[in-house]
C-alpha positions as CSV (number, residue, x, y, z in Angstrom):
1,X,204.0,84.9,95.1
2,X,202.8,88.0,93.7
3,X,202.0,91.0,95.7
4,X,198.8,92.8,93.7
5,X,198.9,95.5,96.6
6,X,200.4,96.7,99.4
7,X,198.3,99.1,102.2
8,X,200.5,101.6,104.6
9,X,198.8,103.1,107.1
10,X,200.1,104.6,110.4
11,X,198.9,105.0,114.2
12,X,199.8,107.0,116.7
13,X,198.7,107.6,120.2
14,X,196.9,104.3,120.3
15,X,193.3,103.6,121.3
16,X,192.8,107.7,121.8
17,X,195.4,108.4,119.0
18,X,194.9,108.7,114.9
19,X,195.1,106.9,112.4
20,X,195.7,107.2,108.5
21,X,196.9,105.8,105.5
22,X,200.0,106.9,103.7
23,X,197.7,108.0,100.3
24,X,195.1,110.3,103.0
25,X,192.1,108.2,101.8
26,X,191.4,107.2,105.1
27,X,192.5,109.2,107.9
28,X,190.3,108.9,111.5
29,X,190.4,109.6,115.2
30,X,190.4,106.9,117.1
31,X,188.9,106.4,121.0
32,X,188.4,103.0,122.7
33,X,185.3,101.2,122.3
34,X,182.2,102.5,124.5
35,X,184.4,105.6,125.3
36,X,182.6,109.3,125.9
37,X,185.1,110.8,122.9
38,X,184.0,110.8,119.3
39,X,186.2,108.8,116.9
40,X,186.4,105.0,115.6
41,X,188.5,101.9,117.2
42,X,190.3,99.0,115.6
43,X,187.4,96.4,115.9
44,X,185.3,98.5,114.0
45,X,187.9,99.3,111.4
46,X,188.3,95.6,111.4
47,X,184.7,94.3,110.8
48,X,184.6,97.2,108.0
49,X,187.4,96.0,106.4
50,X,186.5,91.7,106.8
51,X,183.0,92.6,105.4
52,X,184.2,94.4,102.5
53,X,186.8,91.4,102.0
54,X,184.5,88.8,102.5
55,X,181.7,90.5,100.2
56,X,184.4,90.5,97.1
57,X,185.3,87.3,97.8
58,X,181.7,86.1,97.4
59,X,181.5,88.3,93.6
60,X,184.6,85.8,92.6
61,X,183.7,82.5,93.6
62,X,180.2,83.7,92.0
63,X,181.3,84.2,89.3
64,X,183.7,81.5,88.7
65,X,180.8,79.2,89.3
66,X,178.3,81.5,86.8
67,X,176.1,82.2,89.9
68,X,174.3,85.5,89.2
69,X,174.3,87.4,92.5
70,X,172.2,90.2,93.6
71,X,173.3,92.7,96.5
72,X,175.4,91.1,98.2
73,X,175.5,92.2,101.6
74,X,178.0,91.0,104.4
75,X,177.2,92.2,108.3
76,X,180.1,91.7,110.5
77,X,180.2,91.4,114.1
78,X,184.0,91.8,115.5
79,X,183.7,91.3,119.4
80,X,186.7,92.6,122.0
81,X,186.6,89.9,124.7
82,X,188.8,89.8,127.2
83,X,189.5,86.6,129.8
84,X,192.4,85.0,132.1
85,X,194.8,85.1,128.9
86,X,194.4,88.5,127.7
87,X,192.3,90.2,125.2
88,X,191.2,88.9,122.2
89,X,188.2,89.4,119.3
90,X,185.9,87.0,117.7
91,X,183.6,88.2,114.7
92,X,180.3,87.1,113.2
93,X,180.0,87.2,109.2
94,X,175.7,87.4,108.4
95,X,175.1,87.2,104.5
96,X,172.3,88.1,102.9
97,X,172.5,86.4,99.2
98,X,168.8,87.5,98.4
99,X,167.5,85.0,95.2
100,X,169.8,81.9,96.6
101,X,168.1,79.0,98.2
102,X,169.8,78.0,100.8
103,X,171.6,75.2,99.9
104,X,173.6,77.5,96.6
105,X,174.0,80.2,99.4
106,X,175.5,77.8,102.1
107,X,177.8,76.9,99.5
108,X,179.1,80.0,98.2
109,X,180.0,81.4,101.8
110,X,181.6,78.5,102.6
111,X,183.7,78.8,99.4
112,X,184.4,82.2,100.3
113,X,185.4,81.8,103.6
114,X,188.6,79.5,102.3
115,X,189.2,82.1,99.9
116,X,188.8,85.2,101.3
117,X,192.5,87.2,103.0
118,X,190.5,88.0,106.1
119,X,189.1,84.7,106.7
120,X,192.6,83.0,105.7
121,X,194.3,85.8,108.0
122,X,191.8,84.6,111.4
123,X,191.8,80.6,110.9
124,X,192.8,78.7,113.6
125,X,193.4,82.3,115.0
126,X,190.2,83.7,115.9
127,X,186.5,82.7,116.3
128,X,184.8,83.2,113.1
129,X,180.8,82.4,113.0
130,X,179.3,82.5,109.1
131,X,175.6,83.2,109.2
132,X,173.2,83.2,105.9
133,X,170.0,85.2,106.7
134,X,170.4,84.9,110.0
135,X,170.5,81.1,110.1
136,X,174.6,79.9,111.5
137,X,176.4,77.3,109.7
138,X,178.9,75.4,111.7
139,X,181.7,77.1,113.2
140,X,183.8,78.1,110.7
141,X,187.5,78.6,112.6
């Protein structure tokens, strides 16, 4: 193994805390989800982050397969459920691949989705739902 790049970030205070990485690129206040105070919370932290992933992700397996993308654009969905076990997310990936039929852009997002970190960090872990245009594909773990 080879690690290409290692993140550090810190939190303190929790939900209603801060939180910020150790290079001061990123640096927020955070407040739980549907709260009255201003700030950001994990989930959306993590769809931002699983979108951006997934989206690069799609530009390699592209271009390893000499498919000429336009935007690509990933929306992401990351849920906070909660039920007799605990708490616990579940996310929805929506790609827009505009200039793909179908069939080429089912493909490539399923590609992605075995390569991508996020979606290798969630299987068997988390409900993950891939949508192209709108349209699901099967559960995808």
């Amino acid at each position: 193994m080879k690690t290409l790049y290692t993140a550090h970030a810190t939190a303190t205070g929790g939900r209603e805390g801060r939180a910020e990485t150790n290079d001061g690129q990123l640096s927020v206040t955070l407040s739980r989800p549907g709260g009255n105070k201003p700030g950001t919370n994990p989930e959306q932290l993590f769809a931002c982050g699983y979108a951006a992933c997934f989206g690069g992700a799609l530009d390699f397996i592209a271009k390893q397969q000499h498919v000429k993308l336009n935007e690509v654009k990933v929306a992401s969905e990351v849920a906070l459920n909660q039920d007799d076990g605990g708490f616990f997310i579940s996310a929805v990936l929506n790609v827009s691949l505009p200039g793909l039929d179908r069939a080429g852009a089912e493909k490539l997002v399923r590609a992605a989705h075995q390569m991508c970190p996020y979606s290798k960090a969630t299987r068997n872990n988390i409900k993950v739902e891939l949508k192209v245009n709108d349209q699901p594909l099967a559960l995808a773990a």
